[in-house]
C-alpha positions as CSV (number, residue, x, y, z in Angstrom):
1,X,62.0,29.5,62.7
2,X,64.4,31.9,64.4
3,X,68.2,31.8,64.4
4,X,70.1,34.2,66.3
5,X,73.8,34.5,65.5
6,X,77.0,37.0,66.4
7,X,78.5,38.4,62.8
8,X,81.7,40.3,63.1
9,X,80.6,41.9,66.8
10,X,76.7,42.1,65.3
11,X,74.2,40.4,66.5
12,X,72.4,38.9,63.7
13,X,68.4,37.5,63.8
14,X,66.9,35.5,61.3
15,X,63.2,35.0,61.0
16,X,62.0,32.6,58.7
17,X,58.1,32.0,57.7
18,X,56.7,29.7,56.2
19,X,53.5,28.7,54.8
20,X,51.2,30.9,54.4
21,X,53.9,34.1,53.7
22,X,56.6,32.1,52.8
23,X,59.6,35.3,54.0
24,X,62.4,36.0,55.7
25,X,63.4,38.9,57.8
26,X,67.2,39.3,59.1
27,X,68.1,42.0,61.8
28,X,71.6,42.8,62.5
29,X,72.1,45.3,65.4
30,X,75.0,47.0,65.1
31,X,77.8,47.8,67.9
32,X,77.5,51.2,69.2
33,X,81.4,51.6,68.3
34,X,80.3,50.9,64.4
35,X,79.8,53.8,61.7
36,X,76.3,54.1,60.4
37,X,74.8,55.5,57.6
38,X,70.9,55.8,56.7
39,X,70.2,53.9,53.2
40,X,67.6,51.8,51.7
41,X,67.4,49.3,48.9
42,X,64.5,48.0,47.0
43,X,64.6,46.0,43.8
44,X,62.5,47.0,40.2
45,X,60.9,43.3,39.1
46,X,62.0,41.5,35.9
47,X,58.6,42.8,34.3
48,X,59.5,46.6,34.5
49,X,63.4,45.8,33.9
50,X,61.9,44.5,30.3
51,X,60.9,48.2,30.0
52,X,63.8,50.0,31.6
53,X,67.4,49.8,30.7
54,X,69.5,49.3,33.7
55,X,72.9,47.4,34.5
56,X,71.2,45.8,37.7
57,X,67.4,45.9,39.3
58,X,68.8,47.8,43.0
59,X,67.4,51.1,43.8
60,X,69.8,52.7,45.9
61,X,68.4,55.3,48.2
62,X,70.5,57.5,50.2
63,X,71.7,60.6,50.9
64,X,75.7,59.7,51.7
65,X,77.2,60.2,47.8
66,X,80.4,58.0,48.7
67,X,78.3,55.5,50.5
68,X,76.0,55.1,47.7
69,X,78.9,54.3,45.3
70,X,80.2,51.9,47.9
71,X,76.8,49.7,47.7
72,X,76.0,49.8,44.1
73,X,79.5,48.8,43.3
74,X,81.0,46.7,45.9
75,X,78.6,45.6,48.0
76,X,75.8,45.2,46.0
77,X,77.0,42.7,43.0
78,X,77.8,40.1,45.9
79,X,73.7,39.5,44.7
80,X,74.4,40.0,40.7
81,X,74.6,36.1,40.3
82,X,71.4,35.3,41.9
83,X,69.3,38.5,40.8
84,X,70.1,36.8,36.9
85,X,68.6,33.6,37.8
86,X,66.1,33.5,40.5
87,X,63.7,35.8,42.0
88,X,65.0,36.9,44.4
89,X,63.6,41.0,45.6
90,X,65.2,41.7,49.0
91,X,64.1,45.3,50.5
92,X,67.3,46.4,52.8
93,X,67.2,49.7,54.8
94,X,68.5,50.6,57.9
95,X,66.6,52.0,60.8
96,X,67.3,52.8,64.5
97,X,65.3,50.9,67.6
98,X,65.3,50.5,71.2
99,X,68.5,47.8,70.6
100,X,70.6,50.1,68.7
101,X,71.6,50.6,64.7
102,X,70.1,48.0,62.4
103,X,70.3,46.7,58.7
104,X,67.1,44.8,57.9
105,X,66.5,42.5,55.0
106,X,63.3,41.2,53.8
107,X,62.7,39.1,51.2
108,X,60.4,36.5,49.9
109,X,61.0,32.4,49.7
110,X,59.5,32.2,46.3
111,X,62.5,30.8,44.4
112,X,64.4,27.4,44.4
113,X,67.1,26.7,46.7
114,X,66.1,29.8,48.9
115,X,68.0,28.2,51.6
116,X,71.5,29.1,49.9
117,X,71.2,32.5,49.8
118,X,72.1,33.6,53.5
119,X,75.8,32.7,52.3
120,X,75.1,35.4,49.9
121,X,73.8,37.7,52.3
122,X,76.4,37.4,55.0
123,X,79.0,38.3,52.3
124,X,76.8,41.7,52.0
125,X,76.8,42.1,55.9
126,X,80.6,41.4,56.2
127,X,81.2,44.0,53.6
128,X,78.8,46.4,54.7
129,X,80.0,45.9,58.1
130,X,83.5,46.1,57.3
131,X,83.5,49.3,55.5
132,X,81.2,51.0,58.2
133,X,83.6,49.8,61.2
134,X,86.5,51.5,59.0
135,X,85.4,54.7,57.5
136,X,84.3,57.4,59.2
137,X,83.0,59.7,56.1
138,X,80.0,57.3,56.1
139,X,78.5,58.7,59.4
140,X,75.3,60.0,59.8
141,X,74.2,61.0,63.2
């Protein structure tokens, strides 16, 4: 399945799998006009967060100090819900193409109700896209 969608002046594509690889990969292409910053985001599992002591299971990549605040305290715990209860491991990075700016997010359907998380995740985008379209500190050319 493919939806394709405008989000705040960013075009927003959603590719859903499933079957065999049961995923889901949303592209949003920024506006040229919009801030951008490099980061990435992967998740530790519940296994390893058994062994390791942390207040959430993000790891926050990138280089932008104020930025990096910004996600793990704002943006971020719009997923602090669902990361308690399901298993839910999106990997989120940023990365330049032929289309522009983009913030990817990949994640796999294995959990229940996987369906009611894009409400989730277009809070993230509105916030993320918010700050970036408003802040100029978080530039990176």
């Amino acid at each position: 399945h493919v939806i394709t969608y405008d989000f705040l002046g960013a075009k927003t594509v959603v590719f859903i799998q499933e079957g065999a690889a049961d995923s889901a990969r949303i592209i949003t292409t920024l506006p040229d006009h919009i801030n951008y910053t490099v980061f990435e985001i992967n998740c530790i599992s519940l296994f390893e967060k058994m062994f390791w002591w942390r207040k959430s299971r993000f790891k926050v990549n990138c280089k932008n100090q104020y930025f990096y605040q910004f996600l793990t305290q704002k943006a971020l715990v719009v997923f602090d819900k669902r990361m308690k209860k399901d298993n839910f491991n999106p990997h989120i990075f940023t990365q330049k193409s032929d289309l522009g700016n983009q913030i990817v997010i990949e994640f796999h359907l294995g959990f229940s109700a996987w369906w009611d998380i894009f409400e989730e995740i277009n809070q993230f985008l509105q916030i993320i896209l918010q700050k970036l379209n408003t802040n100029n500190t978080y530039r990176v050319s």
